[in-house]
Legacy VTK file of the C-alpha trace (Angstrom):
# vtk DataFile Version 3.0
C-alpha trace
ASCII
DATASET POLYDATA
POINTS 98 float
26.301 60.443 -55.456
28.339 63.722 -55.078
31.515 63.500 -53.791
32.538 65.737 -50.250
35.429 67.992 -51.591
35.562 69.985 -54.325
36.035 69.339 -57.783
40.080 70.651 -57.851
41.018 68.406 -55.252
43.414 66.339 -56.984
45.090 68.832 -58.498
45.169 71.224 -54.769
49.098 70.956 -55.089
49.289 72.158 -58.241
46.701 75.012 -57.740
48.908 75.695 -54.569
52.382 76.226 -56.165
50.775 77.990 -59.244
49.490 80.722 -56.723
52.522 80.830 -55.085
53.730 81.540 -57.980
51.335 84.274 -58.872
52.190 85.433 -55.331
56.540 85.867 -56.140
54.792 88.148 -59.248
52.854 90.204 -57.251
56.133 90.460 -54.845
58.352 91.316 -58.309
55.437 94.296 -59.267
55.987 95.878 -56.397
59.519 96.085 -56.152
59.438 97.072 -59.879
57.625 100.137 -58.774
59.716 100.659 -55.563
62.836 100.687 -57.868
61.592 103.205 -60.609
61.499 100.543 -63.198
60.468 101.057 -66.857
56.949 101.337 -67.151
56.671 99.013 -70.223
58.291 96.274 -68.570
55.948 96.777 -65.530
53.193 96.340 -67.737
54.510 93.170 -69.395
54.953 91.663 -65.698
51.497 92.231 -64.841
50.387 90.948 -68.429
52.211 87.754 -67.651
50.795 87.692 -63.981
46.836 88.571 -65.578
47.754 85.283 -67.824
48.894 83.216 -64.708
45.646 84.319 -63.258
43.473 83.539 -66.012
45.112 79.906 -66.212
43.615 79.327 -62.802
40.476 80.558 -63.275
40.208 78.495 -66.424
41.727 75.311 -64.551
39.143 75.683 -61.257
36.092 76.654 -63.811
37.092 73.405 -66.100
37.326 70.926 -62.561
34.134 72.677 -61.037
32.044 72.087 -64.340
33.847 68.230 -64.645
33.417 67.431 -61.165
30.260 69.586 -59.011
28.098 69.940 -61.577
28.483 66.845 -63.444
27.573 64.983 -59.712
25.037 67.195 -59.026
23.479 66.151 -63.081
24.255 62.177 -62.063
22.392 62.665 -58.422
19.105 63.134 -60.746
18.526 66.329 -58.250
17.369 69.000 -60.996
17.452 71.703 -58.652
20.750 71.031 -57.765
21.963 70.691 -61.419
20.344 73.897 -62.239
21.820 75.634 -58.925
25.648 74.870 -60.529
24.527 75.725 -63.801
23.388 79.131 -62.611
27.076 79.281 -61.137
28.930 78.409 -63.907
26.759 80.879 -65.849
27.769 83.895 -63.001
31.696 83.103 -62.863
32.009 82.624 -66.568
30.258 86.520 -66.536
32.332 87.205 -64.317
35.414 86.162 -65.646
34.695 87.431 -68.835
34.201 90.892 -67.389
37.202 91.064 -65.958
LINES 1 99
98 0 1 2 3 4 5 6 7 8 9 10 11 12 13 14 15 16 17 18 19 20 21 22 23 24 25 26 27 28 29 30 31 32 33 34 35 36 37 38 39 40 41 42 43 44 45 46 47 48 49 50 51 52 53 54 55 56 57 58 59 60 61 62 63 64 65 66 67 68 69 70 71 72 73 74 75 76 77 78 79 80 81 82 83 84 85 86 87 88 89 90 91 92 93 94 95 96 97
C-alpha cells in the first residue's frame, strides 16, 4: 500500500530550515556583490551554498527512492515501479548535470 504524502515527510522541518538556510546565503551573495566584496570570497560563498544545495538534493533523492518507489515495488504494480524508476533515473541525470 503506498502511503499519501511524500517520501520527505518526516523530515519536512528539517528540509524547511535547511532552505531557509540556503535562502540567508542567497541573501549574503547578494549583498556581497552590492558591497564590492572580494571576488574569491564570493565564490567560496556560493561554493558553500552549491554544497547546501546538493545536501538537499541528495537528502529528497535518498527519501524519494526509500519511501515512493520502494511502495510503489511493495504495491506489486510494475508499471508503477518502473514509472519511479524512470524518475530516479531523470533527477539523478539531472543532478549530475548540474
Amino acid at each position: 500500500m503506498t502511503h499519501p504524502h511524500h517520501g520527505y515527510i518526516q523530515q519536512k522541518d528539517e528540509y524547511l530550515k535547511r532552505l531557509r538556510r540556503i535562502e540567508g546565503q542567497a541573501r549574503g551573495l547578494q549583498r556581497m556583490v552590492e558591497e564590492d566584496k572580494y571576488c574569491v570570497d564570493i565564490l567560496t560563498q556560493v561554493s558553500a551554498m552549491t554544497k547546501a544545495l546538493q545536501a538537499v538534493a541528495l537528502g529528497l533523492l535518498e527519501d524519494h527512492m526509500s519511501h515512493c518507489l520502494v511502495d510503489a515495488a511493495r504495491a506489486g504494480d510494475d508499471a508503477a515501479t518502473q514509472a519511479k524508476i524512470r524518475e530516479v533515473s531523470d533527477a539523478i541525470a539531472r543532478f549530475a548535470r548540474s
